[in-house]
C-alpha positions in Angstrom: 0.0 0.0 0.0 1.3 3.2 -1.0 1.4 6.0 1.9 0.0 8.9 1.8 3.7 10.4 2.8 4.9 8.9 -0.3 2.6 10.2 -3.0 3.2 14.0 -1.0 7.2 13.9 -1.8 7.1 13.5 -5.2 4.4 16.5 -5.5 6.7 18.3 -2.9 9.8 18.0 -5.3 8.0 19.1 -8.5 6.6 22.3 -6.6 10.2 23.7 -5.1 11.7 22.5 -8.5 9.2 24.7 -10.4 10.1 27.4 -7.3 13.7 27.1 -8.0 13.2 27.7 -11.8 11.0 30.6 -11.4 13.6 32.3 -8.8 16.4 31.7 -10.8 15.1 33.2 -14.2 17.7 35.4 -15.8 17.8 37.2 -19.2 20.9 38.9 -20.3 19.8 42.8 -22.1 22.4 44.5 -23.9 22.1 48.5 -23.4 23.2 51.3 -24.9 21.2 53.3 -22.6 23.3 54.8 -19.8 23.2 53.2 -16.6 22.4 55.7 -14.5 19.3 56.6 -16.4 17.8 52.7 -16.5 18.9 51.0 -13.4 16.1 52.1 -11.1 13.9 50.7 -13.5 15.9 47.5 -13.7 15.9 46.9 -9.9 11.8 47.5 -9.7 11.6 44.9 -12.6 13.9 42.9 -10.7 11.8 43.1 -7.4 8.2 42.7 -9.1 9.2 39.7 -10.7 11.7 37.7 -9.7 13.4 37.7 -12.9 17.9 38.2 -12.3 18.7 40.9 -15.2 22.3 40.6 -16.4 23.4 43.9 -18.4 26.4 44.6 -20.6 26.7 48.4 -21.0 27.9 50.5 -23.4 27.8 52.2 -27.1 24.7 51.4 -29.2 26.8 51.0 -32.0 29.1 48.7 -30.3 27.0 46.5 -29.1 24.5 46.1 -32.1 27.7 45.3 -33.8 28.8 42.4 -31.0 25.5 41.3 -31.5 25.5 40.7 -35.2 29.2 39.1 -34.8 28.1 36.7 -32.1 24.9 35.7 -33.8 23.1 32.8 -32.6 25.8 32.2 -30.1 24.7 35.7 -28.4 24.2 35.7 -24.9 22.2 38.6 -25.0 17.5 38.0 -24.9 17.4 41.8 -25.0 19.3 44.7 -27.1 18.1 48.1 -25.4 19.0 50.9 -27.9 19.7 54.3 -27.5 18.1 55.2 -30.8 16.0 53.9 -33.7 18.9 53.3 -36.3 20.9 50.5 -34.5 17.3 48.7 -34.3 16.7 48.8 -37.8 20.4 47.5 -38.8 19.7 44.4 -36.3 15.9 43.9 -37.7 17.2 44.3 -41.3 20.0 41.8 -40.1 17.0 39.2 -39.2 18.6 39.1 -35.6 15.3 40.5 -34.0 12.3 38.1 -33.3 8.8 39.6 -34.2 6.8 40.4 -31.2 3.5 39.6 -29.5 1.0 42.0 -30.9 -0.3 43.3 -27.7 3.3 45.0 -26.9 2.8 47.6 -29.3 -1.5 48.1 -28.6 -0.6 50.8 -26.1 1.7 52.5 -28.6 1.4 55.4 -31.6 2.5 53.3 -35.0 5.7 55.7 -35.6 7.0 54.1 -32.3 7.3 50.5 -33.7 8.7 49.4 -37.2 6.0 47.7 -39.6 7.3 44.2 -39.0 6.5 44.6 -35.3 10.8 43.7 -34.2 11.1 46.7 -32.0 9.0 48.9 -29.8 9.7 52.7 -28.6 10.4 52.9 -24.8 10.9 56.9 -24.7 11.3 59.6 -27.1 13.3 62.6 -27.6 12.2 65.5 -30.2 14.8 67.3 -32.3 14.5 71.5 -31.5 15.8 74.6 -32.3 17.3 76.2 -29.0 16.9 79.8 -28.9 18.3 82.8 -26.3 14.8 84.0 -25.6 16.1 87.3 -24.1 18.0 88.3 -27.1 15.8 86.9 -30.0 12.2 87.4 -30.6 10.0 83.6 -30.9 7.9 85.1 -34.1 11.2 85.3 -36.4 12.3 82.0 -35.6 12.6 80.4 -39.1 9.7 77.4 -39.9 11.9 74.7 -41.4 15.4 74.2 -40.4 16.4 74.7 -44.1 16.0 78.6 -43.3 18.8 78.4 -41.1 21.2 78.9 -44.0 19.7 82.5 -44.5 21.5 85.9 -44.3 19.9 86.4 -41.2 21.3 83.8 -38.9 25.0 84.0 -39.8 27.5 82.8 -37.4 24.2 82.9 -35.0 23.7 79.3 -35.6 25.3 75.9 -33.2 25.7 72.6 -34.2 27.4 69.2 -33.0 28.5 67.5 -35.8 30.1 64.7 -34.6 27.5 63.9 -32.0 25.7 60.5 -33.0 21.8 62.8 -31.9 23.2 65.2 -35.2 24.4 62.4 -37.2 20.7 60.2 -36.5 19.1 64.0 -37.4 21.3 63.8 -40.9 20.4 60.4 -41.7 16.8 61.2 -41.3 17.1 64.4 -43.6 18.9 62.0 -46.6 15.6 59.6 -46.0 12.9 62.3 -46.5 14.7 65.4 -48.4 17.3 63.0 -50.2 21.0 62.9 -51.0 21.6 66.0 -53.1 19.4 68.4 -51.1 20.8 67.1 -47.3 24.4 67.5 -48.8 23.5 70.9 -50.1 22.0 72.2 -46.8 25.3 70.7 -44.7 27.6 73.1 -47.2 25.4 75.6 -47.2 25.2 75.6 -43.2 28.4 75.7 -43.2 29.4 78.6 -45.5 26.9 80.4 -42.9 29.0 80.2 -40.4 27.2 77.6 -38.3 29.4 76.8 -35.1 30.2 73.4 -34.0 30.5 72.1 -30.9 31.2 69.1 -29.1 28.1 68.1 -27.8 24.0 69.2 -27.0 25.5 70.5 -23.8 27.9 72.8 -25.3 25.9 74.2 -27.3 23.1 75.3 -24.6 26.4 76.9 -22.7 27.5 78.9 -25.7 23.8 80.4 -26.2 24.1 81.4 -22.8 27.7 83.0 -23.2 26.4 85.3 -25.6 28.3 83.6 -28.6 25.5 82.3 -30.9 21.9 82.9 -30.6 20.4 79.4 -31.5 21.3 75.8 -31.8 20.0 72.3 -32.8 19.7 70.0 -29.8 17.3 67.5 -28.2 14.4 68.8 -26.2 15.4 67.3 -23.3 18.5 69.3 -22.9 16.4 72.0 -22.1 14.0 70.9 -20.1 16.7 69.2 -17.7 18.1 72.6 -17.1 14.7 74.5 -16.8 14.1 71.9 -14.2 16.4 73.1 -12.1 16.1 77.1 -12.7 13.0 78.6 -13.5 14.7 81.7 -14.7 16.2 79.7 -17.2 17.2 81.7 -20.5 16.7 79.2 -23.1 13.4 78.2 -24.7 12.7 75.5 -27.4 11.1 76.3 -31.1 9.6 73.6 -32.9 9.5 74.1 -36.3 6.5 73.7 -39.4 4.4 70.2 -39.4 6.1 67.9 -41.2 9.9 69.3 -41.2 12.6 66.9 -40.4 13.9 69.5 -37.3 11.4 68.0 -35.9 12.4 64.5 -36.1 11.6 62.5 -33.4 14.6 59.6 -32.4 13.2 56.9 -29.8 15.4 54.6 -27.4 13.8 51.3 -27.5 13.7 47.2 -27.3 14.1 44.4 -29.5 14.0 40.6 -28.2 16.8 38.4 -30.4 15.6 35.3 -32.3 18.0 33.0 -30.6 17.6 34.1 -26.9 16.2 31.0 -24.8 14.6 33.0 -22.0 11.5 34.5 -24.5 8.8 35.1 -22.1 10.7 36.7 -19.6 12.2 39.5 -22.2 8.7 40.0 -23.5 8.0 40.6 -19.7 10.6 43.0 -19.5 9.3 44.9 -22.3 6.1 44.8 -21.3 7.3 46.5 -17.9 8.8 49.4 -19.7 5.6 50.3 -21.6 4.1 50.3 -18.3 2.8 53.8 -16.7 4.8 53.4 -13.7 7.9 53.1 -16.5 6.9 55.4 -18.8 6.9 58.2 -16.1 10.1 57.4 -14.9 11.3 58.4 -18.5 9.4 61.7 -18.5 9.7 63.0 -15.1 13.4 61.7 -14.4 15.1 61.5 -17.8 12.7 64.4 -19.4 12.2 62.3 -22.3 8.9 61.9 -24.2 6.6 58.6 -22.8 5.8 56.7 -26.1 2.5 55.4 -24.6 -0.4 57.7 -25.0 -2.3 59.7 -21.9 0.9 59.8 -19.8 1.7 63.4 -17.9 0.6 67.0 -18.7 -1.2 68.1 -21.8 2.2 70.1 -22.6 4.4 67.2 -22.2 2.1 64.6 -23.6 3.7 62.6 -26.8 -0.1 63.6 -28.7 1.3 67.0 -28.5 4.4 67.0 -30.9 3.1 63.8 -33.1 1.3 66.2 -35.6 4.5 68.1 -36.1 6.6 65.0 -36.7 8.0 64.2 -40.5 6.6 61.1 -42.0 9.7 58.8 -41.9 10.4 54.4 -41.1 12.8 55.0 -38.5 14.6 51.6 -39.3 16.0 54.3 -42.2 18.0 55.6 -39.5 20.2 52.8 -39.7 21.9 54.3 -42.9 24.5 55.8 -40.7 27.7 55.0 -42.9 26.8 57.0 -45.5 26.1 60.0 -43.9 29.2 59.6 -41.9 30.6 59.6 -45.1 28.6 62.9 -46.4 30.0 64.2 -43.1 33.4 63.5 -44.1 33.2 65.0 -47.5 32.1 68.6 -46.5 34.6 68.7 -44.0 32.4 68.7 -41.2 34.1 65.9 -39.6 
């Protein structure tokens, strides 16, 4: 006769071995995305479900690049991207496993790519900065192609080697074309646009009096009004439809080979999430990509009329505009 202690082991064993399993998922997410922006979110997705998260930081471009070289043999479930372009190379790279449909539900359609590979975790809008104490908002130009006039000589800053600038370039060559982006880099130049090393820079040299404007991300700005009220520099958005008012997203892919599937679509669920997609607005000052998140000012629906009509898996065209770059001597 079989006891009733012996048929209770067994059941015993198969409930702390699914226990063990569950506590000792893992998934391995390669970011681009600084560390000190995405690790409080990590650790609350860590501590709502159980799930271990493993991340190898650094460049975008560097580790879309390990990913492609390690193929299949990847260690990495997630790639977490600082912007748009390094998704598309990796989806058009068939590295990138199409995901469950309710992912993107919550999301605009510019903030995933057709064949459903990626989704949008946060944006950040493409701006003109502007001294509003020494320049008046109603002759701030409506397309960032009327920067090259007589008007803002030498008033104008831009970073081009900062990767933000060179996604913004890409962009232009996918909507304006070629001839017409090459055109408006010389013809930027011969105006005696400024460069500078970074978004940062920029901001400071508008404030030092030595040029009037700069392209930037919005979120520059906001950052610094955040913490001064009296802050001097405001943001102009230009026409509908221009590409200075491109919109570049960080955001998620799952890879094909990764063996730990329904915990990354977990995790990606979680950063689509309110609780998420506030974190990005109110501590990184970056656009949510879900909609009805924050104040009507700071709401996505607000800048998605303005936006130009582009795939941003074009952005991942960056070697030729490097090269553009290179041949107006702007790098």
């Amino acid at each position: 006769m079989v006891s009733r202690r012996s048929l209770f082991l067994p059941a015993l064993f198969i409930f702390l071995f699914v226990f063990i399993e569950l506590a000792s998922a893992q998934i391995t997410v390669y970011s681009g995305r600084n560390r000190a922006l995405v690790e409080p979110l990590v650790n609350q997705f860590e501590a709502e479900t159980g799930i271990n998260v493993r991340i190898r930081y650094g460049g975008t471009t560097q580790l879309a690049v390990a990913i492609m070289e390690e193929g299949r043999r990847s260690p990495a479930d997630i790639f977490w991207s600082q912007d748009a372009g390094a998704l598309g190379a990796l989806h058009s790279g068939d590295i990138l496993k199409v995901l469950p449909e309710h992912i993107a539900a919550t999301l605009p359609p510019q903030f995933t790519n057709p064949a459903n590979t990626w989704v949008a975790t946060s944006g950040r809008a493409r701006v003109l900065a502007y001294d509003k104490n020494n320049v008046d908002s109603s002759t701030l130009p409506e397309s960032v192609f009327d920067l090259t006039r007589p008007e803002w000589r030498g008033k104008v800053g831009w970073a081009p080697a900062n990767a933000s600038f060179q996604s913004f370039v890409t962009a232009m060559r996918a909507t304006e074309g070629d001839e017409r982006t090459r055109e408006w880099l010389r013809q930027m130049k011969a105006n005696g646009a400024v460069a500078y090393n970074n978004n940062n820079s920029i901001l400071q040299a508008i404030e030092a009096g030595e040029i009037q404007l700069g392209l930037t991300n919005h979120y520059y700005i906001d950052r610094a009004k955040s913490g001064n009220p009296n802050y001097g520099i405001e943001a102009h958005q230009f026409g509908a439809g221009d590409v200075g008012n491109l919109i570049n997203v960080a955001g998620l892919g799952i890879l094909k080979s990764s063996k730990q599937q329904d915990e990354a679509i977990a995790f990606v669920a979680f950063m689509l999430r309110e609780y998420a997609q506030q974190f990005f607005m109110n501590e990184v000052f970056e656009y949510p990509v879900t909609t009805g998140i924050g104040d009507s000012d700071r709401m996505l629906e607000s800048i998605l009329g303005i936006t130009p009509d582009i795939n941003l898996d074009a952005l991942n065209d960056l070697d030729e505009t490097l090269r553009m770059l290179r041949q107006t001597d702007l790098l």
